[in-house]
MITORDREN-506142 format. One record per residue (C-alpha): x, y, z; residue in three letters. Coordinates in steps of 0.1 Angstrom, whole numbers. Layout:
REM MITORDREN-506142
REC  east north    up resn
REC     X     Y     Z  ALA
...
This chain:
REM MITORDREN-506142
REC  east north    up resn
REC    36   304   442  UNK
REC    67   319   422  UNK
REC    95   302   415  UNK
REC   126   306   434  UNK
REC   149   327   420  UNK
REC   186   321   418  UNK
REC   212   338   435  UNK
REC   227   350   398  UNK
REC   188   356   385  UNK
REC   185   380   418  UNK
REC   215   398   408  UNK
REC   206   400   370  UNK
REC   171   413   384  UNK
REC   184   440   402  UNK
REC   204   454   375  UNK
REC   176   453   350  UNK
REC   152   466   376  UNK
REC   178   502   377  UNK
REC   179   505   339  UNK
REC   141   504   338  UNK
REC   141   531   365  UNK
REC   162   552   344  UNK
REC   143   551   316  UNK
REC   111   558   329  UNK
REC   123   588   350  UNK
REC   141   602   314  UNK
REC   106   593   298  UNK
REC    85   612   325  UNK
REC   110   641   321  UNK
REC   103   640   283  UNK
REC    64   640   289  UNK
REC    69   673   313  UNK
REC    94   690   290  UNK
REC    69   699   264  UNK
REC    43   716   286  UNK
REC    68   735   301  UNK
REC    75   751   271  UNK
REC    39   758   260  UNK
REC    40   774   294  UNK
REC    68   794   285  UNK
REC    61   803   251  UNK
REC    21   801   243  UNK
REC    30   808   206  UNK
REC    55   783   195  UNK
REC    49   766   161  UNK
REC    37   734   154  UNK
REC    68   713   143  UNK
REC    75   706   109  UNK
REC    73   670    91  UNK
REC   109   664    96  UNK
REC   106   671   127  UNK
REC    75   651   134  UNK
REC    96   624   117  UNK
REC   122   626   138  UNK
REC   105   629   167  UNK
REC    83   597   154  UNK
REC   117   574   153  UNK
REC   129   589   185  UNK
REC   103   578   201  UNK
REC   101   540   184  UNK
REC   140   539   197  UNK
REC   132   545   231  UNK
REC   104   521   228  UNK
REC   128   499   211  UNK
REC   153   497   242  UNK
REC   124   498   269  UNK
REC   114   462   252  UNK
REC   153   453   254  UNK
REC   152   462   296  UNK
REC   122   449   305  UNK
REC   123   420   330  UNK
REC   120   384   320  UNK
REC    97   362   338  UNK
REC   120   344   369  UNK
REC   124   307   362  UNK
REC   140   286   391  UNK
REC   168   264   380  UNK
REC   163   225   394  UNK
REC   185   222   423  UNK
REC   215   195   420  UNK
REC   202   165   434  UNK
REC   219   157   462  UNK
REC   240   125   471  UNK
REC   222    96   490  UNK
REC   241    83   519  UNK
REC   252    52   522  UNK
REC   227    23   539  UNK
REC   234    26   577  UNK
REC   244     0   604  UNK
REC   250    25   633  UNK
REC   229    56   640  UNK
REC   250    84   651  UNK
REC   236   110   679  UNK
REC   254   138   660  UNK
REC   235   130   626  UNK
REC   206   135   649  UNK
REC   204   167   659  UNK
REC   184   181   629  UNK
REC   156   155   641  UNK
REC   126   163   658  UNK
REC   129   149   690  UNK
REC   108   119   685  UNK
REC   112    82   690  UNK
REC   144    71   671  UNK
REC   144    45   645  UNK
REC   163    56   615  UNK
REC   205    49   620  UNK
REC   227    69   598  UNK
REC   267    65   589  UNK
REC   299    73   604  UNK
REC   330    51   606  UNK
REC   349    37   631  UNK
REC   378    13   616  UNK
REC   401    34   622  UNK
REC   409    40   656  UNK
REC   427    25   680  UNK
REC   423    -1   700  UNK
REC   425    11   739  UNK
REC   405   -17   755  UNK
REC   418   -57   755  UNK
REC   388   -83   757  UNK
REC   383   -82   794  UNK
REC   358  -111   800  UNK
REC   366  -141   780  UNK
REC   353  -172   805  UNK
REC   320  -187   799  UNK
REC   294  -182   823  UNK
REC   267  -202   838  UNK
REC   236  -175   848  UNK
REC   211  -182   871  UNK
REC   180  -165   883  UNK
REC   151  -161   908  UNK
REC   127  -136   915  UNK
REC    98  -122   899  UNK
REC    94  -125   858  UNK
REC    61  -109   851  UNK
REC    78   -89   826  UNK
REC    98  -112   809  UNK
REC   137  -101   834  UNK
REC   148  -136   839  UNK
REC   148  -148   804  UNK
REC   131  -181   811  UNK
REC   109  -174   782  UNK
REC    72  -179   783  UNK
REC    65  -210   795  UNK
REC    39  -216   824  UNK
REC    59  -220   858  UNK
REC    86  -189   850  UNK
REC    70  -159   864  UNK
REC    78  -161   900  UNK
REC   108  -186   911  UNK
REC   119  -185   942  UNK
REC   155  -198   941  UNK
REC   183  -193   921  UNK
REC   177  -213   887  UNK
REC   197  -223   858  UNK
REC   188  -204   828  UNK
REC   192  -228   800  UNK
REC   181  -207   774  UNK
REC   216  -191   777  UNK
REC   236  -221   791  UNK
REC   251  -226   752  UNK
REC   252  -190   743  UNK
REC   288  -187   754  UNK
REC   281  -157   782  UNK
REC   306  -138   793  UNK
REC   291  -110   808  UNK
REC   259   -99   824  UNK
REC   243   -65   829  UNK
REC   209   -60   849  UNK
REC   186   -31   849  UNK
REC   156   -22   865  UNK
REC   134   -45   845  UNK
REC   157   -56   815  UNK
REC   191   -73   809  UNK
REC   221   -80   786  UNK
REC   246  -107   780  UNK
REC   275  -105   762  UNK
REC   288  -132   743  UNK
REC   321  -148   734  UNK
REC   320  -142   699  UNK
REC   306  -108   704  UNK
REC   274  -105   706  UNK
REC   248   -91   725  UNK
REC   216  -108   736  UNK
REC   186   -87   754  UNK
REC   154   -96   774  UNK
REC   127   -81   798  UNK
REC   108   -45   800  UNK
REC   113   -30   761  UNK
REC    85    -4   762  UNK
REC   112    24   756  UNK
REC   139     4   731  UNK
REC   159    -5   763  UNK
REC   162   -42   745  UNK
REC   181   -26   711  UNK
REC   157   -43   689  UNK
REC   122   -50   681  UNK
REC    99   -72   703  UNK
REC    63   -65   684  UNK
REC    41   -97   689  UNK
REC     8  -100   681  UNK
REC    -7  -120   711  UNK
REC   -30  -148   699  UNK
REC   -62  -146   707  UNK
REC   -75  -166   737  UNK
REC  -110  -184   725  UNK
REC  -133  -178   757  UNK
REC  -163  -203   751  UNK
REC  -134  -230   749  UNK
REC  -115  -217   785  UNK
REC  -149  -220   801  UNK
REC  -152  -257   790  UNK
REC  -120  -266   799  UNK
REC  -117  -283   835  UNK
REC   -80  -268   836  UNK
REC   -73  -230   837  UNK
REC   -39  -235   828  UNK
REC   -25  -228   802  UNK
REC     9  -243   783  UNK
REC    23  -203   784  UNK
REC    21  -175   807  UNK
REC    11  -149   782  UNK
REC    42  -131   780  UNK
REC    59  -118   749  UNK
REC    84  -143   740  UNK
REC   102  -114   721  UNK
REC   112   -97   751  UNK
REC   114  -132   777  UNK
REC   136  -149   758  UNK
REC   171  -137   752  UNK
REC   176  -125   717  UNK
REC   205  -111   697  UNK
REC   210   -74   692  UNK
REC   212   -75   654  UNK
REC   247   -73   641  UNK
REC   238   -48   613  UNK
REC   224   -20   640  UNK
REC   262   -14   648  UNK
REC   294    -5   629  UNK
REC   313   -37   608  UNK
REC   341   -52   629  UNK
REC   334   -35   661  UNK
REC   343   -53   694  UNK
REC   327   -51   726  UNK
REC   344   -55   761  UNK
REC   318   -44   784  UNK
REC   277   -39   785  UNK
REC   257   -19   812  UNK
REC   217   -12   819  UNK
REC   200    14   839  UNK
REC   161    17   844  UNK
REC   155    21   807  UNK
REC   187    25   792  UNK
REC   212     2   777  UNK
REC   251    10   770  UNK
REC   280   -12   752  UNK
REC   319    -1   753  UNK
REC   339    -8   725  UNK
REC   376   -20   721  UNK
REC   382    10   703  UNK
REC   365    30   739  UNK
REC   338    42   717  UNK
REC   302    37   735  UNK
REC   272    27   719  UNK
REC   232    38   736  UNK
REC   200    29   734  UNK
REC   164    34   750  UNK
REC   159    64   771  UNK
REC   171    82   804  UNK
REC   141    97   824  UNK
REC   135   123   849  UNK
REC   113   132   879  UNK
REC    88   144   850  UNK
REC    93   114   827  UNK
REC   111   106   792  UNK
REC   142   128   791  UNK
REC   158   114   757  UNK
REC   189    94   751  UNK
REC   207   128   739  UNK
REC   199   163   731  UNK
REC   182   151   694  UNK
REC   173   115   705  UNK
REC   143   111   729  UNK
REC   139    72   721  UNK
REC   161    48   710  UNK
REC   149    18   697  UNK
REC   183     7   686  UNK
REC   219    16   692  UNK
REC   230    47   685  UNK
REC   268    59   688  UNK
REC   275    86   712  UNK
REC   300   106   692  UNK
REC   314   131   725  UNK
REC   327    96   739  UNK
REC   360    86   732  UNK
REC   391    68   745  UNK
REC   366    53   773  UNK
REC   378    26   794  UNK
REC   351    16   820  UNK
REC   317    31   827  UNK
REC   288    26   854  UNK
REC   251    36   855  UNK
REC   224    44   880  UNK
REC   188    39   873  UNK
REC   192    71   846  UNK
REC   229    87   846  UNK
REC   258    72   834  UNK
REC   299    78   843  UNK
REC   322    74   817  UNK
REC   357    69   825  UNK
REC   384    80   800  UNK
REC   422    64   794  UNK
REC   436    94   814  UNK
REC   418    90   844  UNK
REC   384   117   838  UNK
REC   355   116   845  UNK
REC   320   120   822  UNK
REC   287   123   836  UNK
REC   256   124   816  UNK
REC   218   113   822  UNK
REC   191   122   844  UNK
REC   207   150   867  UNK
REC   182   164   889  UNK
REC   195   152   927  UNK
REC   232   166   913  UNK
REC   240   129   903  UNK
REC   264   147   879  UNK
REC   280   170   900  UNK
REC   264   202   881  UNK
REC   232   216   884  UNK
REC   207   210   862  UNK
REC   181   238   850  UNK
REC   145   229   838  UNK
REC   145   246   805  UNK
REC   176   233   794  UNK
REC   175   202   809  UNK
REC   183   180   779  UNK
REC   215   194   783  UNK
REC   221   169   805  UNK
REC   226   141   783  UNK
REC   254   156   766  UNK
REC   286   141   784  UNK
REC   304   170   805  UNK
REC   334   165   824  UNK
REC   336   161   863  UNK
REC   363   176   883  UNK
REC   374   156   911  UNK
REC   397   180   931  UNK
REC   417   174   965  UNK
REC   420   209   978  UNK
REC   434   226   944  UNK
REC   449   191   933  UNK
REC   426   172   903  UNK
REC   424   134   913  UNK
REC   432   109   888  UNK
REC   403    85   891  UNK
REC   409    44   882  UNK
REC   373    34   889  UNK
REC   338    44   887  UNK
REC   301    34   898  UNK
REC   270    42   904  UNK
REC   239    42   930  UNK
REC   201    47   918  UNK
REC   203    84   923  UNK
REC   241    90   932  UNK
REC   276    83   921  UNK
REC   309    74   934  UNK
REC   348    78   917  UNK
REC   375    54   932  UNK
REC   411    80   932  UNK
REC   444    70   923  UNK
REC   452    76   955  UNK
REC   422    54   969  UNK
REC   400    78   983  UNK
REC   366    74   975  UNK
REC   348   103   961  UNK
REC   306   109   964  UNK
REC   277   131   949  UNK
REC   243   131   947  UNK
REC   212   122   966  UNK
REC   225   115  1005  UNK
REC   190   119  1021  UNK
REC   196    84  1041  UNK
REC   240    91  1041  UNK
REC   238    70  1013  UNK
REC   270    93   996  UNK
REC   285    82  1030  UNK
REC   287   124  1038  UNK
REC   268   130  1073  UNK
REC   278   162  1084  UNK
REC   246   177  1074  UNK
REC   224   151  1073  UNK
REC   188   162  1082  UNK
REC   194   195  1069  UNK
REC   181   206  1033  UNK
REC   219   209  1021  UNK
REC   230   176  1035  UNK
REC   203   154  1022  UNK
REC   226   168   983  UNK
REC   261   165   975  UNK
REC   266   184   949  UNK
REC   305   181   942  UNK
REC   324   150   946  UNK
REC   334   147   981  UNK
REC   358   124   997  UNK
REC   346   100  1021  UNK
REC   368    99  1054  UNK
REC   352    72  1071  UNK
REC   356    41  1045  UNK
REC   386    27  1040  UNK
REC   405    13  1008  UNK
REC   379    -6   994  UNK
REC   383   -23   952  UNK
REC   346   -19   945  UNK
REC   315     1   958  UNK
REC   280     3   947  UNK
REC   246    22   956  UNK
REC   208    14   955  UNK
REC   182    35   959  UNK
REC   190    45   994  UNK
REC   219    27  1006  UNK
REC   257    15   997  UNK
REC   279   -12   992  UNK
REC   319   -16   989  UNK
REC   341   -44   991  UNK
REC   372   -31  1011  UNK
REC   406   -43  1000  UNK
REC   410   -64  1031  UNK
REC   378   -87  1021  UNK
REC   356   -70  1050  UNK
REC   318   -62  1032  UNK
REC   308   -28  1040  UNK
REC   273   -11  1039  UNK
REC   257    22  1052  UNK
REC   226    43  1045  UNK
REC   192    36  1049  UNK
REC   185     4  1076  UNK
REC   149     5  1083  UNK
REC   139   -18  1055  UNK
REC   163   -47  1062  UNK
REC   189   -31  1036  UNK
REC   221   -36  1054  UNK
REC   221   -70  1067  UNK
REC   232   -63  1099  UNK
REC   221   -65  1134  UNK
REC   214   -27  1144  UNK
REC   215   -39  1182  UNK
REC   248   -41  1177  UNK
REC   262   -10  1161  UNK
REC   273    22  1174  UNK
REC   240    45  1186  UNK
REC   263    75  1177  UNK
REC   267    58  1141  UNK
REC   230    60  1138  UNK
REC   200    83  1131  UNK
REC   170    70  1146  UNK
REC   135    81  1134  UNK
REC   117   104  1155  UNK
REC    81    87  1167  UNK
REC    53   111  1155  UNK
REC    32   130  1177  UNK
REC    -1   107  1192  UNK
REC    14    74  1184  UNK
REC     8    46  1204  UNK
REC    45    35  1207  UNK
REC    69    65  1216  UNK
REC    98    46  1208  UNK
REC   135    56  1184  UNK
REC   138    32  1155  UNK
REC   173    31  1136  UNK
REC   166    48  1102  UNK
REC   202    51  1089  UNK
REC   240    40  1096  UNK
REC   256    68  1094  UNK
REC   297    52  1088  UNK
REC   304    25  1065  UNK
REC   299   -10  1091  UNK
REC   308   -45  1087  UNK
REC   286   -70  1074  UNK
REC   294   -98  1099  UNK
REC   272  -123  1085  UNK
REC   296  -133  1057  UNK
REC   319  -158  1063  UNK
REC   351  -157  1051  UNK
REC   365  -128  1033  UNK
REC   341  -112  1006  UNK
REC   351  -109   970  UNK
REC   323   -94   952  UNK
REC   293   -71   967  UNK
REC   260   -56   949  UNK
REC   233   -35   953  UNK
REC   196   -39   945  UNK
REC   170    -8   951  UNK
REC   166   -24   986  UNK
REC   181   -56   987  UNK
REC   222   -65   982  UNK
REC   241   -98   977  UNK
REC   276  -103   990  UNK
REC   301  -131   974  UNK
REC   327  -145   993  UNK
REC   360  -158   980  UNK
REC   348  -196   981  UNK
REC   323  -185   956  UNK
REC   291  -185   979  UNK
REC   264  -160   979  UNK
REC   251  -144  1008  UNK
REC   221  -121  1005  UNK
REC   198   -95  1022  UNK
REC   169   -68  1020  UNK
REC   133   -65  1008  UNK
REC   122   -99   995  UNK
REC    88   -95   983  UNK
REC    94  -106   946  UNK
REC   118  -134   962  UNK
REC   144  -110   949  UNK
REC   165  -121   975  UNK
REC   167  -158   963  UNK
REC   157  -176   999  UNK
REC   125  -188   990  UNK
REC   106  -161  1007  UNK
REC    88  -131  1006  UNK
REC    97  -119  1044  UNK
REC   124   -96  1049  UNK
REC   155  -107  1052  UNK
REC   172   -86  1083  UNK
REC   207  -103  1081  UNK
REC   231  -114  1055  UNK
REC   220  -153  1052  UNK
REC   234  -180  1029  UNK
REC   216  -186   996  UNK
REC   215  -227   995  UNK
REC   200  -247   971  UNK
REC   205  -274   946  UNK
REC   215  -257   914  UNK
REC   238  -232   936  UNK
REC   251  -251   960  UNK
REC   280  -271   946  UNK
REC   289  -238   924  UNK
REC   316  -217   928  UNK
REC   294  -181   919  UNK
REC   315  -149   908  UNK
REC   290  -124   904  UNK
REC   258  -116   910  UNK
REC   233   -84   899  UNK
REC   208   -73   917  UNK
REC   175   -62   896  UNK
REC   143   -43   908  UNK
REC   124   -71   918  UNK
REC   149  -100   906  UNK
REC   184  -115   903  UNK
REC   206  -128   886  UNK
REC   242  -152   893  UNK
REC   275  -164   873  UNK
REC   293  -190   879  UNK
REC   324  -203   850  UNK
REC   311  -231   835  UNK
REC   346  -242   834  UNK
REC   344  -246   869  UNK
REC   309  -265   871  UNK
REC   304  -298   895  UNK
REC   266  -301   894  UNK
REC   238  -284   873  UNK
REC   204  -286   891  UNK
REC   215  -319   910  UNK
REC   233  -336   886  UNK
REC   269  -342   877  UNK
């Protein structure tokens, strides 16, 4: 293959290549001259020996110069080497973008120090978390000892009781914890980097002959990798020196932390209805925390099971993700569908007048914006009202909102939150509020009780034995009677929710298969009931997340009177 030329060899190249042109059109002329003449004049002399002579060095000149033109061979000058870059500790998504879109595991270099700081430390109390539910894949952090797959109750989880928690996230299948001195600890699912580090284990190998001897089939662990079931630090070098977290959130397979600075960092993977969708336009997987570089100046965010709000210092809104049931208020076109990671604003309008939003927050496939002037704005997937718009509901255009719409019928509420079919707020005046789907258990209420014109009953198919209406969805926000005292804190699972009241007890609700629900049950639980048991009982909880098939619960350690019984 020849070398590459130069752009000053190309230019030489073409000059000499002209001059060699000339001369062998001037030579060819030469060659012709001479039987033109013979033409012309059959009985011209033969030349003379001076002339012969001359003609003799005329000709070595022109050979002469003809060596002088010719082109030299084309020899490629060594490029400059070029500089290495630094030795990362935070991968960029910009510095991505010339990547194939592969799994992600190489960080590059940008800095951060600086900015600005936009964001005080917002959670500085140490938490006590507890958990119940099912841990098949490592969600409650209990580690992987035999007995911590499926508890049934709330339970203390010691492995973090001296990690100095501040703040919990839950996912689908994962979690976070951020610490007091600023770390961040992961555990569960981590089969698409939604942990932020890596969890490879080789699983020792189980010795058969010996199992079949044994009279017990028990064994001292349950199998699980202890990478991902025990919480584990994020390490410190995947992210920029100094930086300073204030806030953590998880999705299905995504993870996010703010920064004090409002910078966000990702990692793992959004999906879509036809699988992995990629982190960002260049990033498809990953494994460790990358710095989305379009975010900036953020100051709280939320996320669904695979889209994400980001809410900036003057009050607007970012959407980015998974955007296929118009979750982020834009519609989202199948060949250039990746474009829906890149953050994009959101206009929330009244009439012609752009709202100022103060609070975001998500559902599993829809979204909600709390307004300066306290209205609460929905989009998304409303197939079961769960947007809290009914207008059209049953119709193909009403089972979409597909631009942030006020809801009329809830009132000033300081929190609300979706699962997969169904909502949740906390109205100002303490009063729990839910609406959507009801024909799973997911309100907590007693249907029997609310308004038939609030509700959409199912229509019995044709044949069946029983032609009888069942309540399918509440149509208008409805009191959750069933919790005493004025509520304080509210959350939604994919189909079970638990409510906090202001005395610090839980109340909770839904599908309760995985004993998600924390009653020490797998049946249903129709109405909001009290969780009560010994490590809960003499707590004052704050919070509480609701996971896919699991949850989790806070309570300030500060605050503790009895751990598991005892003082």
């Amino acid at each position: 293959m020849p070398p590459k030329r130069t752009q000053a060899t190309a230019v030489d190249g073409e000059r000499v290549s002209k001059r060699i042109k000339t001369v062998v059109a001037a030579k060819q002329e030469a060659e012709k001259a001479p039987a033109k003449a013979s033409l012309k004049a059959p009985g011209t002399k033969k030349p003379t020996a001076a002339q012969a002579a001359k003609k003799a060095t005329a000709a070595k000149e022109k050979e002469k110069a003809k060596k002088a033109v010719a082109p030299k061979k084309a020899v490629a000058k060594k490029a400059a080497p070029r500089p290495k870059k630094a030795a990362s500790v935070a991968p960029s998504a910009s510095d991505e973008e010339s990547k194939p879109k592969g799994d992600y595991d190489v960080p590059s270099l940008s800095s951060l120090k600086d900015l600005p700081i936009i964001n005080d430390p917002r959670y500085t109390r140490i938490l006590d978390v507890f958990v119940c539910g099912e841990g098949a894949n490592g969600e409650l952090g209990l580690g992987d000892a035999k007995g911590q797959m499926d508890v049934k109750r709330p339970r203390l989880n010691k492995f973090l009781h001296d990690k100095q928690v501040v703040r919990v996230a839950n996912g689908g299948m994962h979690v976070l914890a951020l610490t007091l001195d600023n770390k961040i600890l992961s555990w569960g699912v981590n089969d698409e980097g939604a942990l932020g580090r890596n969890t490879k284990w080789d699983a020792p190998t189980k010795d058969m002959d010996a199992a079949e001897d044994s009279d017990s089939d028990d064994d001292s662990t349950t199998g699980l990798n202890p990478l991902e079931s025990t919480p584990m630090e994020i390490p410190s070098d995947r992210f920029h020196p100094g930086v300073k977290f204030v806030d953590i959130i998880a999705g299905d397979s995504c993870s996010f932390a703010l920064t004090n600075q409002g910078r966000v960092y990702g990692w793992g993977t959004f999906k879509s209805n036809e699988g992995t969708l990629g982190l960002t336009p260049s990033v498809r997987v990953a494994r460790q925390p990358v710095l989305l570089d379009s975010l900036k100046n953020i100051t709280k965010f939320a996320c669904g099971a695979n889209h994400v709000l980001a809410l900036d210092k003057k009050g607007v809104v970012y959407g980015f993700g998974a955007g296929q049931q118009h979750q982020l208020a834009r519609t989202i076109i199948k060949r250039s569908e990746l474009n829906a990671t890149v953050p994009t604003h959101i206009s929330i309008k009244d009439g012609r007048r752009v709202i100022k939003i103060k609070d975001v927050s998500c559902g599993t496939h829809n979204s909600f914006a709390i307004g300066e002037n306290n209205h609460v704005y929905s989009w998304g997937l409303n197939n079961y009202a769960q947007c809290g718009i009914s207008d059209d509901l049953g119709d193909d255009e009403g089972s979409i909102v597909k631009t942030p719409t006020w809801i009329e019928s809830l009132k000033e509420v300081s929190s609300v939150e979706g699962g997969n079919s169904h909502s949740i707020a906390v109205a100002k005046d303490g009063d729990i509020l839910v609406w959507g789907r009801c024909d799973g258990s997911q309100l907590g209420i007693d249907l029997s009780k609310v308004r038939e014109d609030h509700i959409v009953f199912s229509v019995p198919q044709a044949g069946a034995l029983v032609q009888k209406r069942s309540p399918k969805v509440v149509k208008v926000p409805t009191k959750v009677t069933g919790v005493e005292g004025k509520g304080q804190f509210a959350t939604a699972g994919p189909d079970h929710c638990i409510a906090i009241n202001k005395a610090g007890k839980a109340y909770s609700w839904g599908f309760s298969v995985a004993y998600q629900t924390g009653q020490g049950t797998t049946d249903d639980i129709p109405v909001a009931t009290l969780i009560d048991n010994t490590a809960t009982r003499d707590r004052k909880l704050m919070w509480a997340g609701a996971g896919g098939q699991y949850s989790a619960f806070a309570a300030y350690q500060d605050e503790a009177l009895r751990v598991n019984g005892t003082s």
